[in-house]
PyMOL CGO cylinders between C-alpha atoms (Angstrom):
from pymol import cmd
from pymol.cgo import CYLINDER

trace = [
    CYLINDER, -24.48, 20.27, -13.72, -23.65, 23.73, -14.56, 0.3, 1, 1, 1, 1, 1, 1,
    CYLINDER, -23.65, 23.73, -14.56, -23.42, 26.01, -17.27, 0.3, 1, 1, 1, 1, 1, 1,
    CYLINDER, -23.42, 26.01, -17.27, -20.49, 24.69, -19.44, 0.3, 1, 1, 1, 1, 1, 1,
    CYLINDER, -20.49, 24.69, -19.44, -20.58, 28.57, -21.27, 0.3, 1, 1, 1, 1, 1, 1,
    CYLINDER, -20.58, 28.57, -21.27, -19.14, 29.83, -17.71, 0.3, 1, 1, 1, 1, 1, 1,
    CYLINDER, -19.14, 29.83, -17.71, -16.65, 27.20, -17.61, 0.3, 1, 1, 1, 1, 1, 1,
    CYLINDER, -16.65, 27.20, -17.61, -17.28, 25.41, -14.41, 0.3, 1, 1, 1, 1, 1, 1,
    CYLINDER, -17.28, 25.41, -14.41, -18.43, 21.62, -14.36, 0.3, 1, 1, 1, 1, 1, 1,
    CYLINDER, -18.43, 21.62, -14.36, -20.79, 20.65, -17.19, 0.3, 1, 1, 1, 1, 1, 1,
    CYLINDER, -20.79, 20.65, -17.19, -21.07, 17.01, -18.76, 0.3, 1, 1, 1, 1, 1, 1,
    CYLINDER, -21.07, 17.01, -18.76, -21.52, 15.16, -21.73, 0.3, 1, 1, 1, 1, 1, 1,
    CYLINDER, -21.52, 15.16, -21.73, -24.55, 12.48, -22.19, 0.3, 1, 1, 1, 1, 1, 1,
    CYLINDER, -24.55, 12.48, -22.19, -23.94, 9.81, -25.31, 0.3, 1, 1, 1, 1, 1, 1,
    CYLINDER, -23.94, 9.81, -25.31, -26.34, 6.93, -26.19, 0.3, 1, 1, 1, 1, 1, 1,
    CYLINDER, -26.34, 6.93, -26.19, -24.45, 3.95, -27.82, 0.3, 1, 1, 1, 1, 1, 1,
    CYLINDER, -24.45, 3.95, -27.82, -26.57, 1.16, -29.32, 0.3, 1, 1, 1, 1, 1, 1,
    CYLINDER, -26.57, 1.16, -29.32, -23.58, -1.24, -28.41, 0.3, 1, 1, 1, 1, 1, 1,
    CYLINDER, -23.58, -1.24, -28.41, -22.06, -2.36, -25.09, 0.3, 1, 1, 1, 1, 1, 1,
    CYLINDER, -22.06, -2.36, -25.09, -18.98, -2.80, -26.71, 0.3, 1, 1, 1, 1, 1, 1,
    CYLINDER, -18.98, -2.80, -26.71, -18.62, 0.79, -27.93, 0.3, 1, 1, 1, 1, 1, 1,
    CYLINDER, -18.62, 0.79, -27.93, -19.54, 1.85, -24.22, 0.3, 1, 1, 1, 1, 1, 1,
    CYLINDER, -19.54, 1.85, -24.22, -16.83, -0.15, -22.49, 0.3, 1, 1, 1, 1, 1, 1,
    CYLINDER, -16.83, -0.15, -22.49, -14.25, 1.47, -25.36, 0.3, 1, 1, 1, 1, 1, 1,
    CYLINDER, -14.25, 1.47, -25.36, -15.78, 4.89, -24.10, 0.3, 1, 1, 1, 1, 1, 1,
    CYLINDER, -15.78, 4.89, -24.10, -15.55, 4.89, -20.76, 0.3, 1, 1, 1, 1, 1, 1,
    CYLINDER, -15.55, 4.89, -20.76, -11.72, 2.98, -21.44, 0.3, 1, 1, 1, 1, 1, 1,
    CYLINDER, -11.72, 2.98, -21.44, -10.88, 6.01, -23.73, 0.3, 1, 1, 1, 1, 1, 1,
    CYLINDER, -10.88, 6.01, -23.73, -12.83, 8.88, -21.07, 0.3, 1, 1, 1, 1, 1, 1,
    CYLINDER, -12.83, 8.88, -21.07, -10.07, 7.04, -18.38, 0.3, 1, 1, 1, 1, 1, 1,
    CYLINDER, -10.07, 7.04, -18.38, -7.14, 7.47, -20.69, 0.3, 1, 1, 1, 1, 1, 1,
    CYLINDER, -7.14, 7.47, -20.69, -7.95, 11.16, -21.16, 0.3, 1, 1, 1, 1, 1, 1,
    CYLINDER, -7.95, 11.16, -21.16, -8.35, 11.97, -17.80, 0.3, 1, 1, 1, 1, 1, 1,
    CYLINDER, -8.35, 11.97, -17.80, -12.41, 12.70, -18.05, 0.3, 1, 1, 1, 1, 1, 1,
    CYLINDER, -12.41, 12.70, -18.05, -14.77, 11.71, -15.17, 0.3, 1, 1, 1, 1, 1, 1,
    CYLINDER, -14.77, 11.71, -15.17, -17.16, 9.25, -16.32, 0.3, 1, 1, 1, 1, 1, 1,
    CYLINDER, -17.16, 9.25, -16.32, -19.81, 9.72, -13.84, 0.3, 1, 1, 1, 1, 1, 1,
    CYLINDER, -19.81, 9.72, -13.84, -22.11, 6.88, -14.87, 0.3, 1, 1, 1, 1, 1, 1,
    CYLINDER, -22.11, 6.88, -14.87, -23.43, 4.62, -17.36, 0.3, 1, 1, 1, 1, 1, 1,
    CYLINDER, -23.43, 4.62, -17.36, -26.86, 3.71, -18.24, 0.3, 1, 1, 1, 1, 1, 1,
    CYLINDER, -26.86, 3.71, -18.24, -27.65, 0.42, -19.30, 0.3, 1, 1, 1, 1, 1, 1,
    CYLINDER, -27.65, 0.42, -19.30, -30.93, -1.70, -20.29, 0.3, 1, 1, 1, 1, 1, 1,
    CYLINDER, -30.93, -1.70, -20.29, -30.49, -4.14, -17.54, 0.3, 1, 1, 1, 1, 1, 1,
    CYLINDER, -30.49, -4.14, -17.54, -28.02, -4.91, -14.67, 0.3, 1, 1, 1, 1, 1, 1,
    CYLINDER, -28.02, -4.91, -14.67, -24.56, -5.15, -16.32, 0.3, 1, 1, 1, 1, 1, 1,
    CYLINDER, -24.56, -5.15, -16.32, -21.55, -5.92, -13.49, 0.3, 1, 1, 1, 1, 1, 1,
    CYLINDER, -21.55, -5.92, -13.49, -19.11, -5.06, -16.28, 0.3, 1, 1, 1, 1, 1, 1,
    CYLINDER, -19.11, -5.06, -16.28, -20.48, -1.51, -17.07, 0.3, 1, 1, 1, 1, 1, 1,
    CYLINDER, -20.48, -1.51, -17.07, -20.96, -1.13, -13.35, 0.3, 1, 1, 1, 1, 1, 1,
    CYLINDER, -20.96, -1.13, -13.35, -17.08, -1.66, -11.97, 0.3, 1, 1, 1, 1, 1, 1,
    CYLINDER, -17.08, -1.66, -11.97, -15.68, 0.25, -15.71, 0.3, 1, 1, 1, 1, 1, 1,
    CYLINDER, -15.68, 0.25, -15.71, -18.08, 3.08, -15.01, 0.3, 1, 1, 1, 1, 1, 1,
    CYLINDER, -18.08, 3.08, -15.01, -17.21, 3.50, -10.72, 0.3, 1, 1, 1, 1, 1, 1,
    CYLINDER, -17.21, 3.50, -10.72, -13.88, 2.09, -11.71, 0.3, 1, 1, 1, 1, 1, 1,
    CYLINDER, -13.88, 2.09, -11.71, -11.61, 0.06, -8.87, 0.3, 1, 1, 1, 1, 1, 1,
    CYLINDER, -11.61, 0.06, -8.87, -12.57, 0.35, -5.64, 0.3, 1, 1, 1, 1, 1, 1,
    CYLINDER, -12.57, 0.35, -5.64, -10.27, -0.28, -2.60, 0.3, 1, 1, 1, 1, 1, 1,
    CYLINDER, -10.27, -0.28, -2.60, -12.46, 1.30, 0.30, 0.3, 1, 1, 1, 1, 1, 1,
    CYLINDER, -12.46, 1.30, 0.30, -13.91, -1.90, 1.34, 0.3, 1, 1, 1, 1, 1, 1,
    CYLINDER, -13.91, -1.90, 1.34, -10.90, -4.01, 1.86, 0.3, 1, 1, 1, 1, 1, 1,
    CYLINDER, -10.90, -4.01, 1.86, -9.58, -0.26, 3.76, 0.3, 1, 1, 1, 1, 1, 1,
    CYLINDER, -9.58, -0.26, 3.76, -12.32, -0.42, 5.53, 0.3, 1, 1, 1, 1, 1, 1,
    CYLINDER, -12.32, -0.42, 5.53, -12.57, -3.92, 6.92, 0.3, 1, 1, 1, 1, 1, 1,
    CYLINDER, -12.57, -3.92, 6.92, -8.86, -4.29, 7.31, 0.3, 1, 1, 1, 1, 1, 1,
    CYLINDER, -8.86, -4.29, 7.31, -9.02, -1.02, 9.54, 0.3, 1, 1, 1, 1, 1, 1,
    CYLINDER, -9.02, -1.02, 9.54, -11.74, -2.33, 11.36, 0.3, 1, 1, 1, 1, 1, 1,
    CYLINDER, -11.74, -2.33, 11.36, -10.02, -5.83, 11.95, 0.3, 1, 1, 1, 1, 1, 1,
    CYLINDER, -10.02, -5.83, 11.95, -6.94, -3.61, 13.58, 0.3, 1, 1, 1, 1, 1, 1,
    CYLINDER, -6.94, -3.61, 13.58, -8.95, -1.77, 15.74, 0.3, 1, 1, 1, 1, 1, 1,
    CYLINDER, -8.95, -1.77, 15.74, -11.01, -5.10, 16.74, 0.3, 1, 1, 1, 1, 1, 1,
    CYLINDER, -11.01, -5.10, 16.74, -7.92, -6.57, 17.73, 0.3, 1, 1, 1, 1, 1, 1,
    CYLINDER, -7.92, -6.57, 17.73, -6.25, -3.83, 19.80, 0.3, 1, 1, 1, 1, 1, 1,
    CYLINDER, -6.25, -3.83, 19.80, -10.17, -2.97, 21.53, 0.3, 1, 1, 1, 1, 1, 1,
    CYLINDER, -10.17, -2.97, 21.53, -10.36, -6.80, 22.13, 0.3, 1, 1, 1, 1, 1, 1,
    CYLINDER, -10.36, -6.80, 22.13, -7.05, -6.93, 23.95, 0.3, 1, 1, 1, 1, 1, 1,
    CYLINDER, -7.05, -6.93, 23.95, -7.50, -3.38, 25.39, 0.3, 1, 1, 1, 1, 1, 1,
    CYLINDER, -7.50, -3.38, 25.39, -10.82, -4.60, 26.78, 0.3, 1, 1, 1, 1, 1, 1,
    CYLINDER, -10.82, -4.60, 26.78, -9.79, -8.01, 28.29, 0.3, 1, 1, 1, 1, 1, 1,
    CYLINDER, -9.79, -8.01, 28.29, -6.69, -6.58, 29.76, 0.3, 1, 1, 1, 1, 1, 1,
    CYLINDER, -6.69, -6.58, 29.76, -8.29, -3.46, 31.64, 0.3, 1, 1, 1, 1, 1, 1,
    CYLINDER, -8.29, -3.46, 31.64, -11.35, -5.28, 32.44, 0.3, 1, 1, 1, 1, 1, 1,
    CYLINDER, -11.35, -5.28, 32.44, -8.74, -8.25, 34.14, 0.3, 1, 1, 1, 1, 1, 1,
    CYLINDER, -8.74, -8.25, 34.14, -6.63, -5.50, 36.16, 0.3, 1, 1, 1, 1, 1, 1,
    CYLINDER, -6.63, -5.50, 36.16, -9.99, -4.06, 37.39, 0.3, 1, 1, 1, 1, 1, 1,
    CYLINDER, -9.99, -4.06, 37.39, -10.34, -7.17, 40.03, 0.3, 1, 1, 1, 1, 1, 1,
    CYLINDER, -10.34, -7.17, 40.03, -6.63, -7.78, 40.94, 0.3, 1, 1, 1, 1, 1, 1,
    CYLINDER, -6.63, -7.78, 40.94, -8.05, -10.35, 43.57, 0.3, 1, 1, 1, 1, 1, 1,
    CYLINDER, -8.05, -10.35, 43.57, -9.13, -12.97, 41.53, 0.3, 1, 1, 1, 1, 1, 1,
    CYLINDER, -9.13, -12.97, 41.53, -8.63, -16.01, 42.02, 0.3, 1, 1, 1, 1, 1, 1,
    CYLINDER, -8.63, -16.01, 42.02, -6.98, -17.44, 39.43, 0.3, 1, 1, 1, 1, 1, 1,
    CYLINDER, -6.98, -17.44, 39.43, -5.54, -20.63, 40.34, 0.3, 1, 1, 1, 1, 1, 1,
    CYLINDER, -5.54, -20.63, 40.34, -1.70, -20.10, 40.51, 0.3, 1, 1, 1, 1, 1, 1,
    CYLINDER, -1.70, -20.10, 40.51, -1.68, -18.83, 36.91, 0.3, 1, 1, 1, 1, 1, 1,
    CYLINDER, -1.68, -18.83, 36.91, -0.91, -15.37, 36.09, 0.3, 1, 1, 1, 1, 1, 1,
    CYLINDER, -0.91, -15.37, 36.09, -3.63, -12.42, 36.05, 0.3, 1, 1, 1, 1, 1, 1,
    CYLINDER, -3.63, -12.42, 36.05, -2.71, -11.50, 33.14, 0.3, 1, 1, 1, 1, 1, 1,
    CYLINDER, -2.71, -11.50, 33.14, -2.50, -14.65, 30.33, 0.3, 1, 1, 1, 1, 1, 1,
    CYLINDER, -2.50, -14.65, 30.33, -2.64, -13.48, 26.92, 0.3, 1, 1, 1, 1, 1, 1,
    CYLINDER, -2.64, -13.48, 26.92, -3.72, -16.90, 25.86, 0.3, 1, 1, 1, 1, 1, 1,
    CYLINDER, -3.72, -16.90, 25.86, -7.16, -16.40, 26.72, 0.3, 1, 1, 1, 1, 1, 1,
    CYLINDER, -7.16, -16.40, 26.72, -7.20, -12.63, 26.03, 0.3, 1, 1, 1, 1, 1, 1,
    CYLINDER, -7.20, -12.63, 26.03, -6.98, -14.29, 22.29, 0.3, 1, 1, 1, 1, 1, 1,
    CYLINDER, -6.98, -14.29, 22.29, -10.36, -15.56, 22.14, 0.3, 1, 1, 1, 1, 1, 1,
    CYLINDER, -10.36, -15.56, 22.14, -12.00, -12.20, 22.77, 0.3, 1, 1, 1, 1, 1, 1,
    CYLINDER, -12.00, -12.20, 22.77, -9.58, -10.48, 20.63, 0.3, 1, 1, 1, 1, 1, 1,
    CYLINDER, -9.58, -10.48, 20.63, -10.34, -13.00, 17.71, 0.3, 1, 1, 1, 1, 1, 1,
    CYLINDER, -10.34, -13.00, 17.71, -13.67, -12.16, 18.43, 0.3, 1, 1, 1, 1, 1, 1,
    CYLINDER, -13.67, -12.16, 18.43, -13.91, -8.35, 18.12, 0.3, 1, 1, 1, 1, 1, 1,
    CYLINDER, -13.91, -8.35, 18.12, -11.56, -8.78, 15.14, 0.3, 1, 1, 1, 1, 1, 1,
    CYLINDER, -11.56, -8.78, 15.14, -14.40, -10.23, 13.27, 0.3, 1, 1, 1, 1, 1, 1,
    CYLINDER, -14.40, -10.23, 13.27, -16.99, -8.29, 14.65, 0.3, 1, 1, 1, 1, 1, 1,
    CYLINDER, -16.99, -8.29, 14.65, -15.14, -5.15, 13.81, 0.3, 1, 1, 1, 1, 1, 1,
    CYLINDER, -15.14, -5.15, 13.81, -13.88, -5.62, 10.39, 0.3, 1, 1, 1, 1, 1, 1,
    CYLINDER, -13.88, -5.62, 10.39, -17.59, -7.00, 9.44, 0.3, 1, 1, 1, 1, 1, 1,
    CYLINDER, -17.59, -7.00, 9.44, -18.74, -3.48, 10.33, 0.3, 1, 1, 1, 1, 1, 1,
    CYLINDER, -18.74, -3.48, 10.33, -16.42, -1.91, 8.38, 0.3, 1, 1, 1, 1, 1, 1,
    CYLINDER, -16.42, -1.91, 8.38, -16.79, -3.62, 5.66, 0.3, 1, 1, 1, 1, 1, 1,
    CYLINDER, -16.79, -3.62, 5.66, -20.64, -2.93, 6.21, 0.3, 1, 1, 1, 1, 1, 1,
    CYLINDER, -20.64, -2.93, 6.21, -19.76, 0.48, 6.67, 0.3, 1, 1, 1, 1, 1, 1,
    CYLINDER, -19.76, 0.48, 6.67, -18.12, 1.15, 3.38, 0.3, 1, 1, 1, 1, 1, 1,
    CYLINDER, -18.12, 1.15, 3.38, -20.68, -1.01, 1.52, 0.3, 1, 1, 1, 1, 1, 1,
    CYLINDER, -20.68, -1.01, 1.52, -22.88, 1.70, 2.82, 0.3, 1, 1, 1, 1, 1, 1,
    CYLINDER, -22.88, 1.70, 2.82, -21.06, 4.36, 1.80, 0.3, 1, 1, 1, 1, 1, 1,
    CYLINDER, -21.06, 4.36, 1.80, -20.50, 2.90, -1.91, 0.3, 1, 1, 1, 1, 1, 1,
    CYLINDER, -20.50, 2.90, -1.91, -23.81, 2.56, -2.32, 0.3, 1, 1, 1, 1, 1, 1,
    CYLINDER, -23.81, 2.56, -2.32, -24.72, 6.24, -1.18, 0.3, 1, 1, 1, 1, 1, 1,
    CYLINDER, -24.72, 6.24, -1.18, -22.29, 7.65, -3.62, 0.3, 1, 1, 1, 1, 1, 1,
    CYLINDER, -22.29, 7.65, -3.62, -22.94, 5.79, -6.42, 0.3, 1, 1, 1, 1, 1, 1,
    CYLINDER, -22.94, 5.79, -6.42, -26.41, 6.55, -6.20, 0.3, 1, 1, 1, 1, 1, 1,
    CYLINDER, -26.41, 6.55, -6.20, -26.43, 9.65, -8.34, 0.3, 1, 1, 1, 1, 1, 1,
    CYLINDER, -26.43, 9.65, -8.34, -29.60, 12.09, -9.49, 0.3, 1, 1, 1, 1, 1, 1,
    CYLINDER, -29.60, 12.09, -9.49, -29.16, 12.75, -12.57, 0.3, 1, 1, 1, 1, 1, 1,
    CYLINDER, -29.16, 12.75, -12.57, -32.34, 13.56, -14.41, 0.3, 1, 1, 1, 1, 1, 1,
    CYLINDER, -32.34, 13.56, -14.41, -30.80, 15.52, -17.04, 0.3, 1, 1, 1, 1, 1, 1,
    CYLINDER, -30.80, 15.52, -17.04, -29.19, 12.80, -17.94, 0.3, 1, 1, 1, 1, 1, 1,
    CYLINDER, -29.19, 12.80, -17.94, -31.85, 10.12, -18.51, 0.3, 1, 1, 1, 1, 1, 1,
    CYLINDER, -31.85, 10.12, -18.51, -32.86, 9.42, -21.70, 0.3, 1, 1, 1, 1, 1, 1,
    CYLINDER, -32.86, 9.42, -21.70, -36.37, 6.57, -22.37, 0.3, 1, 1, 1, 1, 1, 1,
    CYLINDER, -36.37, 6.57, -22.37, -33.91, 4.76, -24.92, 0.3, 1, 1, 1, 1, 1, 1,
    CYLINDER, -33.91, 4.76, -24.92, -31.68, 3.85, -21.96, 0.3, 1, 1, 1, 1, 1, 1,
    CYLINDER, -31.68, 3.85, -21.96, -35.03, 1.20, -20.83, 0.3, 1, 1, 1, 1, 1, 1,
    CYLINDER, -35.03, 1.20, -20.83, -35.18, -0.27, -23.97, 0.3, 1, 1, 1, 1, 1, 1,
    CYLINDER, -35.18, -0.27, -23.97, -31.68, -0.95, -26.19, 0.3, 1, 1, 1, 1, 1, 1,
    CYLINDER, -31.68, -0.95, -26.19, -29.36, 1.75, -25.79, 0.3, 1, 1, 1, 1, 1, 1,
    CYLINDER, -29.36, 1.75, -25.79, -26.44, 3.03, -23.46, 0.3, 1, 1, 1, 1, 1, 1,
    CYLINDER, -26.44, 3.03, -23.46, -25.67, 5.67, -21.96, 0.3, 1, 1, 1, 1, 1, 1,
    CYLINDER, -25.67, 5.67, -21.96, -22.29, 7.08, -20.97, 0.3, 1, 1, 1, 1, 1, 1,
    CYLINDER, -22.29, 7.08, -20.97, -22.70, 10.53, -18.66, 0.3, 1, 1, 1, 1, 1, 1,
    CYLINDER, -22.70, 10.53, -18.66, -19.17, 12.15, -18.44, 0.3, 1, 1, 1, 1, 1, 1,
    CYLINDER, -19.17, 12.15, -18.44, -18.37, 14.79, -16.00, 0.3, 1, 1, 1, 1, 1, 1,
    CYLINDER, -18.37, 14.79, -16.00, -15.71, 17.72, -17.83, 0.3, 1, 1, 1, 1, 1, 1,
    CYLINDER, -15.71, 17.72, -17.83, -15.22, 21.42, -17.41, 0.3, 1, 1, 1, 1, 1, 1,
    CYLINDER, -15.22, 21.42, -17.41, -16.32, 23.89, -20.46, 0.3, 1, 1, 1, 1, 1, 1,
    CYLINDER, -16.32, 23.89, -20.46, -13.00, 24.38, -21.67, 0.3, 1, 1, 1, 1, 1, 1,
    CYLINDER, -13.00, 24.38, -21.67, -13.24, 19.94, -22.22, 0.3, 1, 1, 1, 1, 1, 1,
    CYLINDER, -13.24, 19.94, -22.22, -16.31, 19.30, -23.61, 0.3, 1, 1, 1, 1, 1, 1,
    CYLINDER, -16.31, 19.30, -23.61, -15.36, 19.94, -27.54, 0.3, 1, 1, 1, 1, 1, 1,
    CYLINDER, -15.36, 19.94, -27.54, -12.74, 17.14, -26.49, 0.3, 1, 1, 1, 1, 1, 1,
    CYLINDER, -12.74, 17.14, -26.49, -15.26, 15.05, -24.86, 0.3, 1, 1, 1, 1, 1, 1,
    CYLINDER, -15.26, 15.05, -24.86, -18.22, 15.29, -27.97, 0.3, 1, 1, 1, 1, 1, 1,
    CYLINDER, -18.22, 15.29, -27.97, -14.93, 14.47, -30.00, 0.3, 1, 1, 1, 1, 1, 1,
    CYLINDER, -14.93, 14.47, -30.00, -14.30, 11.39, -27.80, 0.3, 1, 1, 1, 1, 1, 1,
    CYLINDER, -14.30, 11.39, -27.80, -17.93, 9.95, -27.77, 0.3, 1, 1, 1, 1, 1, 1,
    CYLINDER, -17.93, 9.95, -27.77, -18.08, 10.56, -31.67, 0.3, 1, 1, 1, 1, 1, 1,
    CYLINDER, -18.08, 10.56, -31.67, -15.39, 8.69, -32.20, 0.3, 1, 1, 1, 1, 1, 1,
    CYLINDER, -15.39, 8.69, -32.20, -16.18, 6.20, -29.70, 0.3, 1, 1, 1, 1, 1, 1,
    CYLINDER, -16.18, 6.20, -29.70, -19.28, 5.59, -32.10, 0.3, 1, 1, 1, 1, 1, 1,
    CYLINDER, -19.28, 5.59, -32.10, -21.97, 7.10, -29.82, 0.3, 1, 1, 1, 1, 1, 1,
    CYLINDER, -21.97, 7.10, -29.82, -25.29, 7.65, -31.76, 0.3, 1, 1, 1, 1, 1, 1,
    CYLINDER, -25.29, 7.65, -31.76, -26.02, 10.81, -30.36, 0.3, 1, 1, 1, 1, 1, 1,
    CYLINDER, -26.02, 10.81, -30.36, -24.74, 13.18, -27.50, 0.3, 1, 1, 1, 1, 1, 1,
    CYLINDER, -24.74, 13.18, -27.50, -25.64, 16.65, -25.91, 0.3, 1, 1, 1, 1, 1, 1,
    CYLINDER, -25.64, 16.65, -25.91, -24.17, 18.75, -23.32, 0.3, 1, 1, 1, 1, 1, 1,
    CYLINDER, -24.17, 18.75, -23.32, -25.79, 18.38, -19.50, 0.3, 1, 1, 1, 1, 1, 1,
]
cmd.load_cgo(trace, "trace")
Protein backbone atom coordinates (compact mmCIF):
# COMPACT_ATOMS: atom_id res chain seq x y z
CA UNK A 1 0.00 0.00 0.00
CA UNK A 2 1.10 3.47 -0.22
CA UNK A 3 1.43 6.47 1.66
CA UNK A 4 -2.20 7.58 2.43
CA UNK A 5 -0.45 11.37 3.43
CA UNK A 6 0.22 11.64 -0.55
CA UNK A 7 -3.16 10.61 -1.35
CA UNK A 8 -2.77 7.64 -3.55
CA UNK A 9 -4.04 4.06 -2.45
CA UNK A 10 -3.63 3.32 1.27
CA UNK A 11 -5.96 0.89 3.37
CA UNK A 12 -7.55 0.36 6.47
CA UNK A 13 -6.90 -2.98 8.71
CA UNK A 14 -9.82 -3.63 11.60
CA UNK A 15 -9.89 -6.68 13.95
CA UNK A 16 -13.53 -7.60 14.99
CA UNK A 17 -13.94 -10.20 17.73
CA UNK A 18 -17.34 -11.14 15.96
CA UNK A 19 -18.17 -12.65 12.55
CA UNK A 20 -21.25 -10.98 12.62
CA UNK A 21 -19.83 -7.46 12.92
CA UNK A 22 -17.42 -8.47 9.94
CA UNK A 23 -20.13 -9.53 7.52
CA UNK A 24 -22.02 -5.94 8.56
CA UNK A 25 -18.52 -4.38 7.60
CA UNK A 26 -17.71 -5.58 4.58
CA UNK A 27 -21.94 -5.12 3.73
CA UNK A 28 -21.52 -1.41 4.83
CA UNK A 29 -17.60 -1.03 2.95
CA UNK A 30 -19.97 -2.31 -0.37
CA UNK A 31 -22.65 0.26 0.22
CA UNK A 32 -20.05 3.04 0.39
CA UNK A 33 -18.29 2.20 -2.49
CA UNK A 34 -14.84 1.05 -0.52
CA UNK A 35 -12.75 -1.93 -1.78
CA UNK A 36 -12.67 -4.53 0.72
CA UNK A 37 -9.65 -6.32 -0.29
CA UNK A 38 -9.82 -9.23 2.13
CA UNK A 39 -10.84 -10.68 5.28
CA UNK A 40 -9.00 -12.60 7.78
CA UNK A 41 -10.59 -15.19 9.62
CA UNK A 42 -9.58 -17.99 12.33
CA UNK A 43 -10.51 -20.82 10.14
CA UNK A 44 -11.99 -21.45 6.63
CA UNK A 45 -15.26 -19.43 6.51
CA UNK A 46 -17.18 -19.80 2.79
CA UNK A 47 -19.37 -16.92 3.96
CA UNK A 48 -16.52 -14.37 4.69
CA UNK A 49 -14.84 -15.73 1.60
CA UNK A 50 -17.70 -14.95 -1.30
CA UNK A 51 -18.78 -11.33 1.00
CA UNK A 52 -15.12 -10.41 1.03
CA UNK A 53 -14.28 -11.36 -3.19
CA UNK A 54 -17.92 -10.60 -3.62
CA UNK A 55 -19.99 -12.32 -6.81
CA UNK A 56 -18.14 -13.77 -9.23
CA UNK A 57 -19.36 -14.43 -12.84
CA UNK A 58 -15.93 -15.28 -14.62
CA UNK A 59 -16.34 -18.91 -14.33
CA UNK A 60 -19.70 -19.44 -15.83
CA UNK A 61 -18.00 -16.58 -18.70
CA UNK A 62 -15.48 -18.63 -18.97
CA UNK A 63 -16.88 -22.10 -19.48
CA UNK A 64 -19.81 -20.87 -21.46
CA UNK A 65 -17.16 -19.20 -23.88
CA UNK A 66 -15.29 -22.18 -24.00
CA UNK A 67 -18.44 -24.45 -24.72
CA UNK A 68 -19.04 -21.91 -27.93
CA UNK A 69 -15.81 -22.18 -29.20
CA UNK A 70 -15.85 -26.17 -28.57
CA UNK A 71 -18.77 -26.35 -30.61
CA UNK A 72 -17.87 -24.20 -33.64
CA UNK A 73 -13.86 -25.95 -33.49
CA UNK A 74 -15.73 -29.35 -33.29
CA UNK A 75 -17.81 -28.66 -36.38
CA UNK A 76 -15.00 -26.58 -38.02
CA UNK A 77 -12.76 -29.60 -37.50
CA UNK A 78 -15.05 -32.47 -38.72
CA UNK A 79 -16.17 -30.49 -41.67
CA UNK A 80 -12.61 -29.44 -43.09
CA UNK A 81 -11.07 -32.59 -42.08
CA UNK A 82 -14.27 -34.46 -44.27
CA UNK A 83 -13.71 -32.09 -47.47
CA UNK A 84 -9.95 -32.93 -47.22
CA UNK A 85 -10.69 -36.61 -48.86
CA UNK A 86 -13.61 -35.79 -51.25
CA UNK A 87 -13.22 -39.52 -52.47
CA UNK A 88 -14.49 -41.32 -49.76
CA UNK A 89 -16.47 -43.72 -49.92
CA UNK A 90 -19.32 -43.11 -48.18
CA UNK A 91 -21.98 -45.37 -49.11
CA UNK A 92 -24.55 -43.29 -51.11
CA UNK A 93 -24.91 -40.85 -48.19
CA UNK A 94 -23.76 -37.41 -48.40
CA UNK A 95 -20.00 -36.25 -47.60
CA UNK A 96 -21.04 -33.96 -45.64
CA UNK A 97 -23.83 -35.30 -42.77
CA UNK A 98 -24.06 -33.10 -39.92
CA UNK A 99 -25.50 -35.92 -37.93
CA UNK A 100 -22.33 -37.40 -37.17
CA UNK A 101 -20.34 -34.12 -37.18
CA UNK A 102 -22.56 -33.89 -33.74
CA UNK A 103 -20.75 -36.39 -31.85
CA UNK A 104 -17.39 -34.67 -32.20
CA UNK A 105 -18.88 -31.36 -31.74
CA UNK A 106 -20.60 -32.59 -28.42
CA UNK A 107 -17.37 -33.70 -27.65
CA UNK A 108 -15.09 -30.63 -27.90
CA UNK A 109 -18.01 -28.75 -26.31
CA UNK A 110 -17.23 -30.46 -23.14
CA UNK A 111 -13.72 -30.62 -23.47
CA UNK A 112 -13.58 -26.93 -24.10
CA UNK A 113 -15.83 -25.41 -21.63
CA UNK A 114 -14.06 -27.82 -18.86
CA UNK A 115 -10.90 -25.86 -19.69
CA UNK A 116 -12.36 -22.79 -19.32
CA UNK A 117 -13.85 -23.28 -16.49
CA UNK A 118 -10.35 -24.66 -15.32
CA UNK A 119 -8.93 -21.71 -16.69
CA UNK A 120 -10.77 -19.15 -14.67
CA UNK A 121 -10.60 -21.31 -11.52
CA UNK A 122 -6.98 -20.64 -12.09
CA UNK A 123 -7.15 -17.29 -12.48
CA UNK A 124 -9.51 -16.76 -9.25
CA UNK A 125 -7.30 -18.37 -7.32
CA UNK A 126 -4.16 -16.27 -8.51
CA UNK A 127 -5.93 -13.08 -7.73
CA UNK A 128 -7.32 -13.78 -4.68
CA UNK A 129 -4.16 -14.83 -3.40
CA UNK A 130 -3.00 -11.50 -2.04
CA UNK A 131 0.48 -10.53 0.03
CA UNK A 132 -0.38 -8.59 2.40
CA UNK A 133 1.97 -8.67 5.34
CA UNK A 134 1.14 -5.37 6.59
CA UNK A 135 -1.92 -6.48 7.09
CA UNK A 136 -1.58 -9.61 9.25
CA UNK A 137 -2.15 -9.38 12.62
CA UNK A 138 -1.30 -12.99 15.28
CA UNK A 139 -4.97 -12.34 16.67
CA UNK A 140 -6.32 -13.22 13.22
CA UNK A 141 -4.95 -17.29 14.21
CA UNK A 142 -6.61 -17.32 17.27
CA UNK A 143 -10.32 -15.43 17.71
CA UNK A 144 -10.43 -12.37 15.85
CA UNK A 145 -11.25 -10.93 12.26
CA UNK A 146 -9.88 -9.05 10.15
CA UNK A 147 -11.36 -6.78 7.50
CA UNK A 148 -8.40 -5.09 5.10
CA UNK A 149 -10.10 -2.28 3.02
CA UNK A 150 -8.48 -0.76 0.09
CA UNK A 151 -9.38 3.51 -0.02
CA UNK A 152 -7.51 6.54 -1.23
CA UNK A 153 -6.16 9.21 1.53
CA UNK A 154 -8.77 11.58 0.98
CA UNK A 155 -11.29 8.12 2.30
CA UNK A 156 -9.71 6.76 5.03
CA UNK A 157 -11.24 9.24 7.92
CA UNK A 158 -14.54 7.76 6.26
CA UNK A 159 -13.33 4.31 6.34
CA UNK A 160 -11.84 4.37 10.38
CA UNK A 161 -15.42 6.00 10.77
CA UNK A 162 -17.02 2.95 9.08
CA UNK A 163 -15.06 0.15 10.95
CA UNK A 164 -15.75 2.09 14.32
CA UNK A 165 -19.04 2.01 13.86
CA UNK A 166 -19.11 -1.32 12.45
CA UNK A 167 -17.81 -2.27 16.08
CA UNK A 168 -14.20 -3.16 15.08
CA UNK A 169 -11.93 -3.46 18.20
CA UNK A 170 -9.14 -1.81 16.79
CA UNK A 171 -7.92 -0.44 13.32
CA UNK A 172 -4.78 1.32 11.77
CA UNK A 173 -3.93 2.66 8.48
CA UNK A 174 -1.79 0.15 5.96
Amino acid sequence: MADPARGRSAGVLAVFDDRRRLLNAIHTARMAHIEPVTAFAPAYDEELVEAAAGPSRTIGAMALGGAIAGCIAGFALTIWTTAQWPTLIVGGKPLLSIPPFVLIAFETTILMASLGAVAAFLRRAAVSRRDSPAGHEPAFTDAHFGLLMRCDGARIPEAIELVREAGALQWRVV
